[in-house]
The first five atom37 places (N, CA, C, CB, O) and aatype in JSON, in Angstrom:
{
  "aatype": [20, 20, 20, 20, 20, 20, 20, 20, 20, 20, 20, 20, 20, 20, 20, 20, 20, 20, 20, 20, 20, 20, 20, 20, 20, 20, 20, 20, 20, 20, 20, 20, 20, 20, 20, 20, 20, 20, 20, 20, 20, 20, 20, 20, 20, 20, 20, 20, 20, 20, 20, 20, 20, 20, 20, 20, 20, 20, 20, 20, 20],
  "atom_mask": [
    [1, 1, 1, 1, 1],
    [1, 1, 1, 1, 1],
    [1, 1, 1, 1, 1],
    [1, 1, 1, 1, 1],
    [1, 1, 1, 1, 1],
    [1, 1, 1, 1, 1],
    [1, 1, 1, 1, 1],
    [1, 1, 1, 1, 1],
    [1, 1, 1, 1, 1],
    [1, 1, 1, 1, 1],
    [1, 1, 1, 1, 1],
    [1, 1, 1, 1, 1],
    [1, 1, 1, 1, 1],
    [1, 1, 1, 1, 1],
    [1, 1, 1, 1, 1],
    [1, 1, 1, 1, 1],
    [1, 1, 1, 1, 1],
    [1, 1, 1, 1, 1],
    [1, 1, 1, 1, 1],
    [1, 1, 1, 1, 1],
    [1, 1, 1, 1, 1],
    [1, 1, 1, 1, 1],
    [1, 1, 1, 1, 1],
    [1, 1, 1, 1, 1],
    [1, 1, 1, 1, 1],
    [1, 1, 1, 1, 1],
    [1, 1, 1, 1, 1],
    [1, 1, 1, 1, 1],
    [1, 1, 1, 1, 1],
    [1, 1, 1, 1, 1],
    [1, 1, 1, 1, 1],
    [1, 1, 1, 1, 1],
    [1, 1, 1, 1, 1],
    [1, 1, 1, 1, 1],
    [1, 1, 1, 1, 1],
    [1, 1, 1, 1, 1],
    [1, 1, 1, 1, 1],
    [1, 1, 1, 1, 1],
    [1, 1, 1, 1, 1],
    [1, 1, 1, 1, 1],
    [1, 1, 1, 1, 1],
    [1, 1, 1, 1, 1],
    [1, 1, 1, 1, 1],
    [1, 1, 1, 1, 1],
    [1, 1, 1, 1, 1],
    [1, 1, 1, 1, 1],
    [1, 1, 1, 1, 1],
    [1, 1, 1, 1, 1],
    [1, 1, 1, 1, 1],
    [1, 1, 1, 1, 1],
    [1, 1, 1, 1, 1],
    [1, 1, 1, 1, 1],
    [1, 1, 1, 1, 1],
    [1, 1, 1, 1, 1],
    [1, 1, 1, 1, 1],
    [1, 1, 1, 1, 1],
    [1, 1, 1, 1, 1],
    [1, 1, 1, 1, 1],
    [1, 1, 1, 1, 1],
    [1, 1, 1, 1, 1],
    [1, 1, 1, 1, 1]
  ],
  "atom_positions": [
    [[0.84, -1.18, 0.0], [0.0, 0.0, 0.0], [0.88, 1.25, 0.0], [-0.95, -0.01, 1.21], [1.96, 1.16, 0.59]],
    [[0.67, 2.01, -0.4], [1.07, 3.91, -0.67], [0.7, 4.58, -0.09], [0.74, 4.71, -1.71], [-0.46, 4.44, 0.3]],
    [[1.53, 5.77, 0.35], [0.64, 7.0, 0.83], [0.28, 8.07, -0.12], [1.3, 7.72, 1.9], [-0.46, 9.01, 0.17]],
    [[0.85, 7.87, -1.27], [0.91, 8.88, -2.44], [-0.39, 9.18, -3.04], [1.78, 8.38, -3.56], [-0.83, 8.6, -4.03]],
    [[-1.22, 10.49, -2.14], [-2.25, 10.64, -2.91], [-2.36, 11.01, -4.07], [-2.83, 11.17, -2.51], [-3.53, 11.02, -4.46]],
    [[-1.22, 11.47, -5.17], [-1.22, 12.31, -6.01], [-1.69, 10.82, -7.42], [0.45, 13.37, -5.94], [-2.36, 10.84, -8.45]],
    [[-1.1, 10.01, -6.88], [-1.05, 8.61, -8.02], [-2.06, 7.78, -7.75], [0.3, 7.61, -7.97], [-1.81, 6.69, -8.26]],
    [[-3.57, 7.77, -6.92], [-4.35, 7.93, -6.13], [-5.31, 7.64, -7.2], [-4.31, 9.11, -5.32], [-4.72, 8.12, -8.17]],
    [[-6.7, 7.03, -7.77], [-7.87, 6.97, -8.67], [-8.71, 7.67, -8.08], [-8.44, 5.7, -9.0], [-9.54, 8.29, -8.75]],
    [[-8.72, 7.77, -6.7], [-9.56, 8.49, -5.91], [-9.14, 9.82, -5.67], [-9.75, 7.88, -4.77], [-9.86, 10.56, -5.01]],
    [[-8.12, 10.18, -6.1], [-7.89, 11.78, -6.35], [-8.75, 12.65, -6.87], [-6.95, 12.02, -7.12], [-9.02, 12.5, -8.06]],
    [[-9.17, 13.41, -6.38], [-9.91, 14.47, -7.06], [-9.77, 16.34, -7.0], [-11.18, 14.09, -6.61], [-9.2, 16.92, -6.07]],
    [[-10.24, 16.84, -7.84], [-9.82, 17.94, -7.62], [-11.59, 19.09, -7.82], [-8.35, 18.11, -8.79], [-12.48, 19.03, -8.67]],
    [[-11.46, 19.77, -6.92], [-12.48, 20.25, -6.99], [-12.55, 21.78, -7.17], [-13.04, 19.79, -6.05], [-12.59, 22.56, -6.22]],
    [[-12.56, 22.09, -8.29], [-12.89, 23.11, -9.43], [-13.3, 24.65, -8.52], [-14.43, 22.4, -10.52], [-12.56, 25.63, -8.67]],
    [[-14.06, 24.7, -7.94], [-14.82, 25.98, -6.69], [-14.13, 25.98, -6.03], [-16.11, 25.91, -5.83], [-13.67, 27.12, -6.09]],
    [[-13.36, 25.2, -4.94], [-12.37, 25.27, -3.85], [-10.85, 25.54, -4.38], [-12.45, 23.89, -3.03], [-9.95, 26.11, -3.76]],
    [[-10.81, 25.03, -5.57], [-9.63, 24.29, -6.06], [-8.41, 23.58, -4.68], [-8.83, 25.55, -7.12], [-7.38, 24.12, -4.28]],
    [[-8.9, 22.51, -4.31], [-8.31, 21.38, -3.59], [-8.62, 20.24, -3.9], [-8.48, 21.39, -2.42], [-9.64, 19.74, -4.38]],
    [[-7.64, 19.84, -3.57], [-8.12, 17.89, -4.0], [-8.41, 17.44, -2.77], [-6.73, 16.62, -4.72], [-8.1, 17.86, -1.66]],
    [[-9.33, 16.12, -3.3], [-9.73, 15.54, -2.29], [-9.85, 14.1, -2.5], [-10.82, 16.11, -1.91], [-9.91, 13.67, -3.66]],
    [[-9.91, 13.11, -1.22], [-10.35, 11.55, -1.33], [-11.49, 11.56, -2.18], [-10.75, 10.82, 0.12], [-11.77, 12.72, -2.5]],
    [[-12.02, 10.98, -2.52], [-13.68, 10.58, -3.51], [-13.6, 9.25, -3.9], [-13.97, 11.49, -5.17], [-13.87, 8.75, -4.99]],
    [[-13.1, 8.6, -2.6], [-13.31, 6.9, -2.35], [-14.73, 6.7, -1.96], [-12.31, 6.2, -1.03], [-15.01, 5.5, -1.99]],
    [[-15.64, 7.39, -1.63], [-16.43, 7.1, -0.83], [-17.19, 6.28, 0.5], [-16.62, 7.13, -1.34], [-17.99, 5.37, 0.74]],
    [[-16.4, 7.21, 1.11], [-16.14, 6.94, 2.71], [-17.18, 7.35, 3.01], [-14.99, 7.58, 3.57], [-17.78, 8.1, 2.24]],
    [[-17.74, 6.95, 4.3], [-19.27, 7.5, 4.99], [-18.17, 8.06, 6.45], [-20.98, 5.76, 5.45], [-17.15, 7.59, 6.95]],
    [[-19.0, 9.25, 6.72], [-18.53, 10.23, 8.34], [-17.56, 9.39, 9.19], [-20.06, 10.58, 9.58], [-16.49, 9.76, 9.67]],
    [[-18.27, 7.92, 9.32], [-17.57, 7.57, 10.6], [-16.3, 6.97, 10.21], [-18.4, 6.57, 11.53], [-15.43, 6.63, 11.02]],
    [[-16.2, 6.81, 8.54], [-15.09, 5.49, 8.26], [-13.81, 6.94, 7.95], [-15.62, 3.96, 6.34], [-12.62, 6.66, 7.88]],
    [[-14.18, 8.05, 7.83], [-13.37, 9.09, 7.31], [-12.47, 9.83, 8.29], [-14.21, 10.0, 6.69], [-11.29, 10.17, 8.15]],
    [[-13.44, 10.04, 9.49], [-13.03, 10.55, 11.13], [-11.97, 9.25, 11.57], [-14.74, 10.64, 12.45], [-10.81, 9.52, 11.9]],
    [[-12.43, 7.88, 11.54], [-11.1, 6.87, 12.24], [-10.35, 6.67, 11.52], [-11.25, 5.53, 12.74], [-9.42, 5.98, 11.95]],
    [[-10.24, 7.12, 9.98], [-9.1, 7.0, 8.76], [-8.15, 8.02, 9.47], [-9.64, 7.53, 6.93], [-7.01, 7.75, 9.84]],
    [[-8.86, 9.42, 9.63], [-7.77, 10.56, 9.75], [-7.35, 10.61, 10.97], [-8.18, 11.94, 9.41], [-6.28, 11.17, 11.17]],
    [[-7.9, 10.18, 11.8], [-7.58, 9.76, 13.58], [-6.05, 8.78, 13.16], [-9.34, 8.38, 14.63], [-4.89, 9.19, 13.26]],
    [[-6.43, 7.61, 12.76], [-5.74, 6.71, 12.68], [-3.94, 7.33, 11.64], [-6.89, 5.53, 12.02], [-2.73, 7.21, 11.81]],
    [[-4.6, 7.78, 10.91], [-3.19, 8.6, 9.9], [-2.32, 9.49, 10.95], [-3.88, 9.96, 8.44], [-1.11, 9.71, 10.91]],
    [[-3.1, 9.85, 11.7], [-2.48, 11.1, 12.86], [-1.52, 10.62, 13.84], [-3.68, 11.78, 13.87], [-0.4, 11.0, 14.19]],
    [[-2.29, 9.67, 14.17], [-1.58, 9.01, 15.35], [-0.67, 8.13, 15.31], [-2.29, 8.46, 16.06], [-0.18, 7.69, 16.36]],
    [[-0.09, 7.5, 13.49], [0.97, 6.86, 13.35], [0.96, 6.91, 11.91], [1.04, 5.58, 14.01], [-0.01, 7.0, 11.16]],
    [[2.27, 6.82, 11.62], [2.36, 6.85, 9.83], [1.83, 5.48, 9.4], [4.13, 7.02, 9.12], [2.45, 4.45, 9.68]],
    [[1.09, 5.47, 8.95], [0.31, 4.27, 8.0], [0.32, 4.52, 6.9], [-1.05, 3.96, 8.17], [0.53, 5.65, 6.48]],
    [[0.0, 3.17, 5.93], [-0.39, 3.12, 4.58], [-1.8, 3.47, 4.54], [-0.13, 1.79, 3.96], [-2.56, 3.12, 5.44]],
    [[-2.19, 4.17, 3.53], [-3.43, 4.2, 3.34], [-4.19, 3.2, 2.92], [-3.61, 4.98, 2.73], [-3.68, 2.9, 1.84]],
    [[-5.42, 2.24, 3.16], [-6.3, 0.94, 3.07], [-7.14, 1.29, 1.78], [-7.33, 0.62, 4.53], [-7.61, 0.21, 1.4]],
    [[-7.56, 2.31, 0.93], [-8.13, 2.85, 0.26], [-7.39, 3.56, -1.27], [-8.66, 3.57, 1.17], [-7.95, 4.18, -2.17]],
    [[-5.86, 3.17, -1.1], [-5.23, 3.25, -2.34], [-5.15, 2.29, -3.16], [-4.2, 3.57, -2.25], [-4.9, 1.1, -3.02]],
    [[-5.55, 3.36, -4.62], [-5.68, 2.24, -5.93], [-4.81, 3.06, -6.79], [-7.41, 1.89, -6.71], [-5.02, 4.25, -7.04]],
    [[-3.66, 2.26, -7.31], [-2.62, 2.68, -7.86], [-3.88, 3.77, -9.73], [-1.24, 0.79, -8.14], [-4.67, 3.08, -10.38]],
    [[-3.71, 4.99, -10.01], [-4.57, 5.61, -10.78], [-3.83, 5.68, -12.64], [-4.82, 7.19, -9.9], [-4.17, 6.37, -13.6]],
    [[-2.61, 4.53, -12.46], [-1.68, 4.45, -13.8], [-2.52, 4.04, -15.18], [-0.43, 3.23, -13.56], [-2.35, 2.92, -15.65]],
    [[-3.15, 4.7, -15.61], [-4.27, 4.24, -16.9], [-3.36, 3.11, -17.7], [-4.77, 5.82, -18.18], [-3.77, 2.02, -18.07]],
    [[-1.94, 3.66, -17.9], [-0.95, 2.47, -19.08], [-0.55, 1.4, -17.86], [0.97, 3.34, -20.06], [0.66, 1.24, -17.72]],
    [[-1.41, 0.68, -16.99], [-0.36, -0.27, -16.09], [-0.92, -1.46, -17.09], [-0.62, -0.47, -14.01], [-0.16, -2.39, -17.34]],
    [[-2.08, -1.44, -17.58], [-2.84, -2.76, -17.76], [-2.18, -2.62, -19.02], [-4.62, -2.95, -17.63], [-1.85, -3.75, -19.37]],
    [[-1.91, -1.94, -19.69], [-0.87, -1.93, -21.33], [0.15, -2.54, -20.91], [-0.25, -0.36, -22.11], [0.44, -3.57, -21.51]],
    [[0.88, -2.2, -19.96], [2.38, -2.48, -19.72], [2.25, -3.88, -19.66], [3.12, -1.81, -18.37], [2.93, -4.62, -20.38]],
    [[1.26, -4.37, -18.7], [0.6, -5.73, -18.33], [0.59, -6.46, -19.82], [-1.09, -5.53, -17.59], [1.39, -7.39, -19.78]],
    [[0.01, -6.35, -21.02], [-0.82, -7.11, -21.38], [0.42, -7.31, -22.68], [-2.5, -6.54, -21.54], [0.49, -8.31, -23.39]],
    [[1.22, -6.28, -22.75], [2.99, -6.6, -23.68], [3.78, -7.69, -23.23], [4.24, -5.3, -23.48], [4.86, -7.93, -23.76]]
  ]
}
């Protein structure tokens, strides 16, 4: 697992704020013990999906 949100599928960027954000779709309570849990020790994130569109090309050569 990664911490690299930038390489992230769930990256998003939001146009009015201009910030990015998760858009895994997490519900309140799973989002509050994600960022609790990130705080209180360096972890991998459980919710990273590598976002490389050419991996499955690279794959299939």
């Amino acid at each position: 697992m990664a911490n690299n949100c930038d390489k992230c599928i769930f990256n998003a960027y939001d146009e009015v704020t201009g910030e990015q954000y998760c858009d895994c779709g997490m519900d309140e309570d799973e989002l509050i013990r994600f960022m609790t849990a990130r705080r209180d020790k360096a972890m991998a994130c459980p919710y990273f999906r590598d976002g490389d569109e050419y991996g499955i090309v690279r794959h299939q050569m």
